[in-house]
NUPA-350632 format. One record per residue (C-alpha): chain; residue number from 1; residue in one letter; x, y, z. Coordinates in nm, 4 decimals, always signed. Layout:
BEGIN
<kemi A&doba NUM&torvex a&c1 X&c2 Y&c3 Z>
...
***
This chain:
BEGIN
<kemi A&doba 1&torvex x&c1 -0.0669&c2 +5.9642&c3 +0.8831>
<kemi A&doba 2&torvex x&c1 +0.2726&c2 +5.7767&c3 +0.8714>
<kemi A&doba 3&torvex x&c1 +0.3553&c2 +5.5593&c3 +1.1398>
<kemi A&doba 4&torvex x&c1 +0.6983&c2 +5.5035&c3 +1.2016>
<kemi A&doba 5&torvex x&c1 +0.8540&c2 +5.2776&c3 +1.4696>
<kemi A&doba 6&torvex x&c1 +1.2248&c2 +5.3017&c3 +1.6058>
<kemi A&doba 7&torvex x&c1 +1.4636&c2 +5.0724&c3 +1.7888>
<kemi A&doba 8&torvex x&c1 +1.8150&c2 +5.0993&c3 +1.9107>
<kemi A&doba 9&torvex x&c1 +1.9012&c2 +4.9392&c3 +2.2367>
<kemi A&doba 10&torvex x&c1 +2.1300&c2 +5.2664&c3 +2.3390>
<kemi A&doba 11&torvex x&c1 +1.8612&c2 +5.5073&c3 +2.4939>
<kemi A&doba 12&torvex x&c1 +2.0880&c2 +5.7782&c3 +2.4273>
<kemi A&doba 13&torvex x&c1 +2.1411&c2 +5.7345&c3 +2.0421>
<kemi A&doba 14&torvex x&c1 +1.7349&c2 +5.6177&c3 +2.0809>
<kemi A&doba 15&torvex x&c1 +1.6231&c2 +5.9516&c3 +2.2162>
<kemi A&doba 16&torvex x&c1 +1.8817&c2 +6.1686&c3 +1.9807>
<kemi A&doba 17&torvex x&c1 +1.7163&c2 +6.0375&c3 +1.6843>
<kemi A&doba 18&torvex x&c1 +1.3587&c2 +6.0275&c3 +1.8029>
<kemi A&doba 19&torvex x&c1 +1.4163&c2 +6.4309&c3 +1.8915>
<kemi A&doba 20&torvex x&c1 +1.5881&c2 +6.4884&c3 +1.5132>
<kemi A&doba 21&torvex x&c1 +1.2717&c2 +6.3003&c3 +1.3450>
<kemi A&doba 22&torvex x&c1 +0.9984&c2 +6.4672&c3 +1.5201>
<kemi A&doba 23&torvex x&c1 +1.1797&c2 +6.7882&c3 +1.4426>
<kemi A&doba 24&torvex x&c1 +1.2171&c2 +6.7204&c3 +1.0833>
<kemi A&doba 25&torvex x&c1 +0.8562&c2 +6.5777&c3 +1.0390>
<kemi A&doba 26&torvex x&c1 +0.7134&c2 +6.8953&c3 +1.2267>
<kemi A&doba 27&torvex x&c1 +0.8769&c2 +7.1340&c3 +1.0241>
<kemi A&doba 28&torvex x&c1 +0.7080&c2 +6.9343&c3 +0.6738>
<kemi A&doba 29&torvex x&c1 +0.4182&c2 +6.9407&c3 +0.8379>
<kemi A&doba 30&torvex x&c1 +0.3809&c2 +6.5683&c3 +0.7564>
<kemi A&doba 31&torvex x&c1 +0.1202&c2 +6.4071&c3 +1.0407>
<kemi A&doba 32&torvex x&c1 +0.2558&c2 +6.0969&c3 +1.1860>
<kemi A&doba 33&torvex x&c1 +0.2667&c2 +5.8506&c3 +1.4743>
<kemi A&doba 34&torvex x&c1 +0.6447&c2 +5.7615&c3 +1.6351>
<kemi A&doba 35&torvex x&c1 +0.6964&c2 +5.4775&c3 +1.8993>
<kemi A&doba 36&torvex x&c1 +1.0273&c2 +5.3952&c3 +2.0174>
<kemi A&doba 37&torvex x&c1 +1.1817&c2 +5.0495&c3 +2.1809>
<kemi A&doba 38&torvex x&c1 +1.4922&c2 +4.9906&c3 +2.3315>
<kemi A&doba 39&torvex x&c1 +1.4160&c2 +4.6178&c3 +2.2622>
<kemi A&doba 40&torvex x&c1 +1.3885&c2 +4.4452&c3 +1.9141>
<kemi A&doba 41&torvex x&c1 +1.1456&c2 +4.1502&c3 +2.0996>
<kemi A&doba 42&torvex x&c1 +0.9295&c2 +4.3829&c3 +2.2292>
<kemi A&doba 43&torvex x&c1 +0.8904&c2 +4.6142&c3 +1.8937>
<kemi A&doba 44&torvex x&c1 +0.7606&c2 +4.3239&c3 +1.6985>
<kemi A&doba 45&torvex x&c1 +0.5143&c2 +4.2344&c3 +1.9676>
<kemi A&doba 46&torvex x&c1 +0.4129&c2 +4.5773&c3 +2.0069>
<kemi A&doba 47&torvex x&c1 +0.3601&c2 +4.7740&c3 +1.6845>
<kemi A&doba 48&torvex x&c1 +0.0894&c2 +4.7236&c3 +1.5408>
<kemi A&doba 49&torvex x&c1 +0.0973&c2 +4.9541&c3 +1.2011>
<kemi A&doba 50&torvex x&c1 +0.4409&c2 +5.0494&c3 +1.0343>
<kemi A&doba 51&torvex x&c1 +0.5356&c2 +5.2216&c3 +0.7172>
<kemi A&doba 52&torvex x&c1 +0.9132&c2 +5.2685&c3 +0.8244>
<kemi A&doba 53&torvex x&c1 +1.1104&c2 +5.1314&c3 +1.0530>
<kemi A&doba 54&torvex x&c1 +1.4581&c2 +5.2879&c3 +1.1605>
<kemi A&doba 55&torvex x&c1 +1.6582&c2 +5.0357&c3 +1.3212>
<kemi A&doba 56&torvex x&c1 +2.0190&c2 +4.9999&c3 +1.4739>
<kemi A&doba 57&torvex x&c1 +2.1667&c2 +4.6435&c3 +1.3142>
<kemi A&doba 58&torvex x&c1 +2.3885&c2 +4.5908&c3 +1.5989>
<kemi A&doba 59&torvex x&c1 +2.2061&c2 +4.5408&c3 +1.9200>
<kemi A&doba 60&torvex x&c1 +2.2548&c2 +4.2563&c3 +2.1861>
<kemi A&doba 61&torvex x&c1 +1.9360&c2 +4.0953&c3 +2.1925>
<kemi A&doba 62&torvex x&c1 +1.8266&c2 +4.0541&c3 +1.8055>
<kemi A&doba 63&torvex x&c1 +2.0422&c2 +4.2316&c3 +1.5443>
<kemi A&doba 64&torvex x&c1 +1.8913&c2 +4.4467&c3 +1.3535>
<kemi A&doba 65&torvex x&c1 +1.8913&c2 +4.2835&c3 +1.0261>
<kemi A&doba 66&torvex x&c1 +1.6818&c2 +3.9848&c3 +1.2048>
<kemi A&doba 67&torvex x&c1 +1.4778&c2 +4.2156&c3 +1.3075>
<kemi A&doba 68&torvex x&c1 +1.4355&c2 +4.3787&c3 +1.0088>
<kemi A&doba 69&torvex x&c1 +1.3687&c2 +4.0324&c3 +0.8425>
<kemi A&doba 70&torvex x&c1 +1.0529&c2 +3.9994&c3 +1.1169>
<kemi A&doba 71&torvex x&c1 +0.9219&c2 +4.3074&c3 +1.0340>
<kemi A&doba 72&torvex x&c1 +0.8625&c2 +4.2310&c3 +0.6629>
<kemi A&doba 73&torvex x&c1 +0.7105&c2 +3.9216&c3 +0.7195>
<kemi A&doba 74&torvex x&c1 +0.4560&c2 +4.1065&c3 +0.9522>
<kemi A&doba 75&torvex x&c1 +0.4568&c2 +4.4124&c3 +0.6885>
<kemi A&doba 76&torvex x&c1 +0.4757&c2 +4.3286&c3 +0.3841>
<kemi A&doba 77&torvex x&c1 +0.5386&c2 +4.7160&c3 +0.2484>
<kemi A&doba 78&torvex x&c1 +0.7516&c2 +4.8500&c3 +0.5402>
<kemi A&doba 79&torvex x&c1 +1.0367&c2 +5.0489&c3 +0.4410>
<kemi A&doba 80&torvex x&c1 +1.4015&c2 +4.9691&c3 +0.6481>
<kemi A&doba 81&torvex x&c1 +1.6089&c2 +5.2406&c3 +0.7246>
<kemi A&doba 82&torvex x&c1 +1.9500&c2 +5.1553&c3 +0.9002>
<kemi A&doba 83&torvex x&c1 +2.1356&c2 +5.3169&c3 +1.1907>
<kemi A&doba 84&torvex x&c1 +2.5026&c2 +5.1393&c3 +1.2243>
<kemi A&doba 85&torvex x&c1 +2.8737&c2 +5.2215&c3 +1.2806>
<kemi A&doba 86&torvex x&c1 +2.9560&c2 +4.9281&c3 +1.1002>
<kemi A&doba 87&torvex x&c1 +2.9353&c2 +4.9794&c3 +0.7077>
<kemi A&doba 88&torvex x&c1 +3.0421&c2 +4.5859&c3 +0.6286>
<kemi A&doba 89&torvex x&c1 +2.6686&c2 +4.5167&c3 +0.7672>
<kemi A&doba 90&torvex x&c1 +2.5432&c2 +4.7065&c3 +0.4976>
<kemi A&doba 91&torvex x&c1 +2.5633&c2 +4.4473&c3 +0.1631>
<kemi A&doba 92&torvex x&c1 +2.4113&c2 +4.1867&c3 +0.3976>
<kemi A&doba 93&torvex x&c1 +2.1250&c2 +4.4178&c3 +0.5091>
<kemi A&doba 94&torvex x&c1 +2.0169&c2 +4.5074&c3 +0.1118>
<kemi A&doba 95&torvex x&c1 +2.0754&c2 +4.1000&c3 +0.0555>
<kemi A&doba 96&torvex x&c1 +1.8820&c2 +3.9785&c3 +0.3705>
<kemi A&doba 97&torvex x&c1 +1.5752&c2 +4.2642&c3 +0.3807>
<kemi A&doba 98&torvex x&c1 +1.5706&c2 +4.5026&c3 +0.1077>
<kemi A&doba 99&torvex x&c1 +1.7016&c2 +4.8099&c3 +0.3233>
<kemi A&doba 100&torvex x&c1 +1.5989&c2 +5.1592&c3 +0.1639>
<kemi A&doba 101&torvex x&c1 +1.8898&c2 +5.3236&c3 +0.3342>
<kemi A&doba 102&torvex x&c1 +2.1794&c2 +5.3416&c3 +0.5458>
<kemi A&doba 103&torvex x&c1 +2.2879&c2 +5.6027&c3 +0.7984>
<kemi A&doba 104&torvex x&c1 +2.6413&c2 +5.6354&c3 +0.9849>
<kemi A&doba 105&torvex x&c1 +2.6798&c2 +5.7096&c3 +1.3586>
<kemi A&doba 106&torvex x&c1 +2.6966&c2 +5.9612&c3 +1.4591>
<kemi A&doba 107&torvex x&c1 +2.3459&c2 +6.0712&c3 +1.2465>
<kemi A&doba 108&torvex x&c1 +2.3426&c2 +6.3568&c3 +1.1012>
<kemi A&doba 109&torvex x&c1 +2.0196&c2 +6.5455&c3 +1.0659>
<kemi A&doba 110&torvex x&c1 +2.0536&c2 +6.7115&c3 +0.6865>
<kemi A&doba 111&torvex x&c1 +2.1041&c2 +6.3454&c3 +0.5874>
<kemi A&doba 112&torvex x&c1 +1.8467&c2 +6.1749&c3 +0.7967>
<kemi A&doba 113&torvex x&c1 +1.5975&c2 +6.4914&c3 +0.6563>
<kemi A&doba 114&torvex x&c1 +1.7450&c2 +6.3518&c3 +0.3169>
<kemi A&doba 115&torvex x&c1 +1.6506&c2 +6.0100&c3 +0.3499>
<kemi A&doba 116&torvex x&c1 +1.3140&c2 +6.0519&c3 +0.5381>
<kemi A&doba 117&torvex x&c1 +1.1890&c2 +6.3073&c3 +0.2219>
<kemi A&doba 118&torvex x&c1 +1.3045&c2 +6.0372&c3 +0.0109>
<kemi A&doba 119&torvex x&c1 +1.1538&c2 +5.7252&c3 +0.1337>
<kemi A&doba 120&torvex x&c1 +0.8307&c2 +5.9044&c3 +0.1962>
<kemi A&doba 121&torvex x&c1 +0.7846&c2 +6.1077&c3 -0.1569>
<kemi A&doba 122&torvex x&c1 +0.9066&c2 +5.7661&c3 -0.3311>
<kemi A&doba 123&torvex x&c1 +0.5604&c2 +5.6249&c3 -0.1709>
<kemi A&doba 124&torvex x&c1 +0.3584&c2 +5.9073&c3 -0.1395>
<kemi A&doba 125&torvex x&c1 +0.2905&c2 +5.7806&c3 +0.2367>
<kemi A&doba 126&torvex x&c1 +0.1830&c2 +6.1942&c3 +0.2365>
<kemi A&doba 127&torvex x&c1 -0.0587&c2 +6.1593&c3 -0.0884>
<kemi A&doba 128&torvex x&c1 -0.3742&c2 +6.3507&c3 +0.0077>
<kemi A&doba 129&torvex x&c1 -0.5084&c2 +6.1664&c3 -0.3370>
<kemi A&doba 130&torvex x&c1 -0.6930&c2 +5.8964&c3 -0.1092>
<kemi A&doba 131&torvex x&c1 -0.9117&c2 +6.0828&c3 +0.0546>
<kemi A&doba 132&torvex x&c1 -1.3060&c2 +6.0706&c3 +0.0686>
<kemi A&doba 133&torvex x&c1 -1.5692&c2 +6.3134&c3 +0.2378>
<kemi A&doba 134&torvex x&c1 -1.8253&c2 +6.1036&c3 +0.4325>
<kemi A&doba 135&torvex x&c1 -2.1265&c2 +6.2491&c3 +0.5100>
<kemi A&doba 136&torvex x&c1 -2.3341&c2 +6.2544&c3 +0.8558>
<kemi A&doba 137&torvex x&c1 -2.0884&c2 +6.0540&c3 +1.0460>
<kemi A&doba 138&torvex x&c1 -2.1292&c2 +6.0054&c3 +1.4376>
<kemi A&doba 139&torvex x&c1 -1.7557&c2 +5.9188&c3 +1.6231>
<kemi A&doba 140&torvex x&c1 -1.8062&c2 +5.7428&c3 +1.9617>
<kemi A&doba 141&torvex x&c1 -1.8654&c2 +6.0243&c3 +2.1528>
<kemi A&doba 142&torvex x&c1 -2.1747&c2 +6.1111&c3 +1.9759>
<kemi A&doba 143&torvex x&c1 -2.0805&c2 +6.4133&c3 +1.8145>
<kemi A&doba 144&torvex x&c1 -2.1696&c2 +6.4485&c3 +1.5294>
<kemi A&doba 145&torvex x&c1 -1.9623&c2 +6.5817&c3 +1.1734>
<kemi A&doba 146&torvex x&c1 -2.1859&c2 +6.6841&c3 +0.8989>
<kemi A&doba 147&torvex x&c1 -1.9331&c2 +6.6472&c3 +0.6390>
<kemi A&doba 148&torvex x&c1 -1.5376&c2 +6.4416&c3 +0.7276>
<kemi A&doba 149&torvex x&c1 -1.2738&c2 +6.3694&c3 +0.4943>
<kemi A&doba 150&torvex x&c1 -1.1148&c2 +6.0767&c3 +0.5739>
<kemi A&doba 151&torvex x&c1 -0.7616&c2 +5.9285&c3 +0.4383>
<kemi A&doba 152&torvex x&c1 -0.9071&c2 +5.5805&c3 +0.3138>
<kemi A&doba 153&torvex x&c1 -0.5425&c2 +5.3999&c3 +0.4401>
<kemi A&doba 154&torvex x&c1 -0.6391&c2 +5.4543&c3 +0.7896>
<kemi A&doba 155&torvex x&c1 -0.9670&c2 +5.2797&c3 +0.7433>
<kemi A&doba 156&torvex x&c1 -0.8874&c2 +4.9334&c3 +0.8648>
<kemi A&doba 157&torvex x&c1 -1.2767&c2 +4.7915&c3 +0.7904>
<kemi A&doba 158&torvex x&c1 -1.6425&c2 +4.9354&c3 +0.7454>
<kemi A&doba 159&torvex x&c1 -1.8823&c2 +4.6643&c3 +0.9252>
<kemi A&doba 160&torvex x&c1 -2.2869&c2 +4.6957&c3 +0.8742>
<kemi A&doba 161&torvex x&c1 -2.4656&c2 +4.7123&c3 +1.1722>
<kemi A&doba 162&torvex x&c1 -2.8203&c2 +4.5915&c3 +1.1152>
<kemi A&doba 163&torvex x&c1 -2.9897&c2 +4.6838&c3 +1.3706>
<kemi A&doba 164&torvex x&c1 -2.9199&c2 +5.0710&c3 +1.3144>
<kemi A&doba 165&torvex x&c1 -2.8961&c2 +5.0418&c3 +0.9732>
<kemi A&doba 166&torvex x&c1 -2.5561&c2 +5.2106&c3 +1.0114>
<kemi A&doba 167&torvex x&c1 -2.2156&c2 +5.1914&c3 +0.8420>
<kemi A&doba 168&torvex x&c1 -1.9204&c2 +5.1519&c3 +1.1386>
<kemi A&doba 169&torvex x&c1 -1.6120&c2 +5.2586&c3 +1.0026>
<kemi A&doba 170&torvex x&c1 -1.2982&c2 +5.0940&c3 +1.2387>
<kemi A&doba 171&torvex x&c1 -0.9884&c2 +5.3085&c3 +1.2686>
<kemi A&doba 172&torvex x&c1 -0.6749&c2 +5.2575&c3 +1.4759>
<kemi A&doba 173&torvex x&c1 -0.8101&c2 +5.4956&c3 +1.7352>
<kemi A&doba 174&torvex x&c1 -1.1496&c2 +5.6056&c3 +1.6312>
<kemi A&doba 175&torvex x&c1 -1.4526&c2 +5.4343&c3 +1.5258>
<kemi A&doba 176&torvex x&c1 -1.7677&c2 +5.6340&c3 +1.3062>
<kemi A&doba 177&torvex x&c1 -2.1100&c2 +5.5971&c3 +1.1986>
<kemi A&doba 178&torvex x&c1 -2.2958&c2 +5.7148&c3 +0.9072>
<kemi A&doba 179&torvex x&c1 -2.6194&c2 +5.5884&c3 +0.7564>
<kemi A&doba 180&torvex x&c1 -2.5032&c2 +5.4337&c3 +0.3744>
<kemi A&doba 181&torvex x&c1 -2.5923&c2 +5.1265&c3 +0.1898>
<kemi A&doba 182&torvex x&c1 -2.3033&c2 +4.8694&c3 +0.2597>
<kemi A&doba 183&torvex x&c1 -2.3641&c2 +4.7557&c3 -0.1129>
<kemi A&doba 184&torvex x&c1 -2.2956&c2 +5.0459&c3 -0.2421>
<kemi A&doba 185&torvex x&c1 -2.0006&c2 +5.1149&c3 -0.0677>
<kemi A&doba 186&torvex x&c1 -1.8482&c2 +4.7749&c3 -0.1554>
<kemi A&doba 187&torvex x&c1 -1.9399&c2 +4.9253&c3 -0.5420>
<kemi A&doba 188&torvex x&c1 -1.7873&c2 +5.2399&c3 -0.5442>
<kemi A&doba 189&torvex x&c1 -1.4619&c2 +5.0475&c3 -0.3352>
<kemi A&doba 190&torvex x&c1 -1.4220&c2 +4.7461&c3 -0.5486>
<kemi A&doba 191&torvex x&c1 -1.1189&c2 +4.8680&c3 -0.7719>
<kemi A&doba 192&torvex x&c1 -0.9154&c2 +5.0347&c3 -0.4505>
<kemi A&doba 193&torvex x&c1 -0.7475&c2 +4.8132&c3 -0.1880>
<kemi A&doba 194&torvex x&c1 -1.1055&c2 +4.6989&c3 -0.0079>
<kemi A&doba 195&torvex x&c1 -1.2515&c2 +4.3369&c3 -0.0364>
<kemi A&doba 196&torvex x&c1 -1.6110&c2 +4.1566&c3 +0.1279>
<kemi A&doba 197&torvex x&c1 -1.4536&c2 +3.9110&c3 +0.4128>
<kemi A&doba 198&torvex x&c1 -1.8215&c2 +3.8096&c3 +0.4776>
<kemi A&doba 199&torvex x&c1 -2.1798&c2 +3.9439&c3 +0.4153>
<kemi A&doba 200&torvex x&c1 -2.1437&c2 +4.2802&c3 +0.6079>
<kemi A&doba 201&torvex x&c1 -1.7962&c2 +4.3393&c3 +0.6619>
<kemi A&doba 202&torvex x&c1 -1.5423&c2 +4.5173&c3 +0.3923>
<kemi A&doba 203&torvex x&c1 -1.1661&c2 +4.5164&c3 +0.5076>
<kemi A&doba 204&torvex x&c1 -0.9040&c2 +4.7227&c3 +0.3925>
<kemi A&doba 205&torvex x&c1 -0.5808&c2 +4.4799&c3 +0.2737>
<kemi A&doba 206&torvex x&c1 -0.3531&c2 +4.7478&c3 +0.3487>
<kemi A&doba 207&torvex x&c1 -0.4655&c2 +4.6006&c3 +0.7339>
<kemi A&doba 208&torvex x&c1 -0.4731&c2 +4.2294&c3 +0.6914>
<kemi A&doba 209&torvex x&c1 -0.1796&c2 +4.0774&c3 +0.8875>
<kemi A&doba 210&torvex x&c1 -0.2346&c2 +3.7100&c3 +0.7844>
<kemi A&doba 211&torvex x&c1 -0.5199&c2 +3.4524&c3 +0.7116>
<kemi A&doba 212&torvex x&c1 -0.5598&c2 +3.1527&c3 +0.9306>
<kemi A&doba 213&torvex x&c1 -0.8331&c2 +2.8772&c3 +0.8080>
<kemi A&doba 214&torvex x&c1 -1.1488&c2 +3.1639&c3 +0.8279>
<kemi A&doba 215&torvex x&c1 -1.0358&c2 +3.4085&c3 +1.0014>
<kemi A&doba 216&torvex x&c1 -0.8614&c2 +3.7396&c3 +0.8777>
<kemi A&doba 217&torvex x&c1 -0.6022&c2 +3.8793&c3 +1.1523>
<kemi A&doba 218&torvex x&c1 -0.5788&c2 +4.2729&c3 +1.0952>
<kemi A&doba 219&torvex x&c1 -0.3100&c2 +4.4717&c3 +1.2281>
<kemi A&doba 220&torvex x&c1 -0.5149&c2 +4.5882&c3 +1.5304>
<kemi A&doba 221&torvex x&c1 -0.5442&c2 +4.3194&c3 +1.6629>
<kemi A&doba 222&torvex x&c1 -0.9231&c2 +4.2567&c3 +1.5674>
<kemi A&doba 223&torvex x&c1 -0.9967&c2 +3.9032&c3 +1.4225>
<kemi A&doba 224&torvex x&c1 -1.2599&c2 +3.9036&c3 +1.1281>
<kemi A&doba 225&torvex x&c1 -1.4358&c2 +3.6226&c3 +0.9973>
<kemi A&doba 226&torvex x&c1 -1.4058&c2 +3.5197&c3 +0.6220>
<kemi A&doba 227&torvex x&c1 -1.6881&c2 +3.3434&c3 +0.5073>
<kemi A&doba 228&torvex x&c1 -1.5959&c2 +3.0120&c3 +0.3272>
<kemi A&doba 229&torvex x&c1 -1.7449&c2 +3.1302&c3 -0.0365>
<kemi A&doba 230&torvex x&c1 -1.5491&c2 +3.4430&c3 -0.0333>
<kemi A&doba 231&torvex x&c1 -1.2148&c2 +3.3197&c3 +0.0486>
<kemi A&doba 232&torvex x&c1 -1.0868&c2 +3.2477&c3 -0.3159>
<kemi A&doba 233&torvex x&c1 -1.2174&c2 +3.5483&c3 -0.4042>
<kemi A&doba 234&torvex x&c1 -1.0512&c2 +3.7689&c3 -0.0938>
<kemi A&doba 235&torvex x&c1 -0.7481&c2 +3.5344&c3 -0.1365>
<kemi A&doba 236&torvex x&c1 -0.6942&c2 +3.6441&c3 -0.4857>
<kemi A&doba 237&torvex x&c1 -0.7479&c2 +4.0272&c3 -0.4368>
<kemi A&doba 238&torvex x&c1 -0.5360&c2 +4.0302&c3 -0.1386>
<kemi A&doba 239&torvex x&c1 -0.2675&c2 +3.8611&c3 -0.3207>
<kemi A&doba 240&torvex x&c1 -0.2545&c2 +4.1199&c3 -0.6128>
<kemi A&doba 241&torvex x&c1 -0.2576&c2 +4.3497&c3 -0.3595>
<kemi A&doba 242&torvex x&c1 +0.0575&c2 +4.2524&c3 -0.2175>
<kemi A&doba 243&torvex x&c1 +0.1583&c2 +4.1958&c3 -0.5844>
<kemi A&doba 244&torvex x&c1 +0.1723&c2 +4.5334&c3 -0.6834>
<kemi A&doba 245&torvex x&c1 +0.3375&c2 +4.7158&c3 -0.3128>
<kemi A&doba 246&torvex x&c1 +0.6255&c2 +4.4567&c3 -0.4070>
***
């Protein structure tokens, strides 16, 4: 599932692109999420998940090459894709934020279909490679899924609940549980993108916004506690993470 978050403060241009993207993405077939803000403030207190960001630079209230900036502070991989009539922004904007790409007003949609197939096969955002079948999973409605496979980047954490002796595994949206030894999960995770915050509790870094003394702020929202003998350890695994997305 890509997410993918768009601003321009002209609701026209806004809504012309947001039609030519879901187009294009429905005809790949590629699953993904699109919001859409008419405000640059609002975006970055909104969104909570991004892979790409399409943003106009010139708008009134925050340009978009500020807002740009915000947005890779908040996520770290994010991918910047520019909407502008003004090509002299565009030096500043691969200076300033790294921008993957650049597209003239008015769009057009064989280039935009370019770009998008670009920036997503450059980081396989569509790999089916990370998947896993779980087994006997229960979602919150109490049905029940004998077998589910499950793309791992849209697990945010897996917490232990004791008192079922249950795995809960915390999605954006959805929440499961399936009986399975938390140790053993931690095992068979340890060389992918998940660390141990605290006894019971394995996050995915792909959803850690920042650290703050011991506690881990994911980009839900949800605040998880780090326990104070496992925050080298989480510090330094988190930080290779974000090592090797750079």
């Amino acid at each position: 599932m890509i997410n993918i978050a768009i601003c321009d403060d002209n609701a026209d241009d806004l809504n012309l692109i947001v039609n030519m993207i879901e187009e294009i993405l429905k005809e790949c077939k590629i699953e993904f999420v699109l919001h859409k803000f008419l405000s640059a403030k609002k975006m970055i207190k909104e969104i909570k998940r991004l892979d790409i960001g399409i943003l106009d630079i010139s708008m009134d209230e925050l340009n978009g090459i500020e807002l740009g900036r915000k947005l890779k502070s908040k996520f770290t991989n994010v991918k910047l894709l520019y909407i502008t009539s003004f090509r002299e922004y565009c030096l500043q904007a691969i200076n300033d934020v790294h921008a993957f790409s650049f597209l003239c007003k008015p769009i057009d949609k064989v280039l935009l279909k370019k770009q998008l197939d670009e920036v997503v096969n450059k980081d396989s955002l569509t790999s089916k490679t990370n998947y896993r079948i779980f087994n006997n999973m229960k979602d919150m409605n109490g049905k029940v899924f004998l077998t589910k496979k499950v793309n791992m980047d849209d697990i945010i954490y897996f917490e232990y609940i004791k008192s079922k002796r249950r795995i809960m595994m915390v999605q954006d949206e959805e929440q499961y549980e399936f009986p399975y030894v938390m140790a053993t999960l931690s095992k068979e995770l340890e060389e992918s993108a998940f660390e141990i915050s605290c006894r019971g509790c394995l996050i995915n870094l792909k959803h850690v916004s920042r650290i703050k003394g011991y506690d881990i702020y994911l980009d839900n929202g949800k605040i998880v506690p780090l326990s104070q003998k496992r925050v080298a350890k989480f510090k330094i695994k988190l930080n290779e993470y974000l090592s090797n997305c750079n």
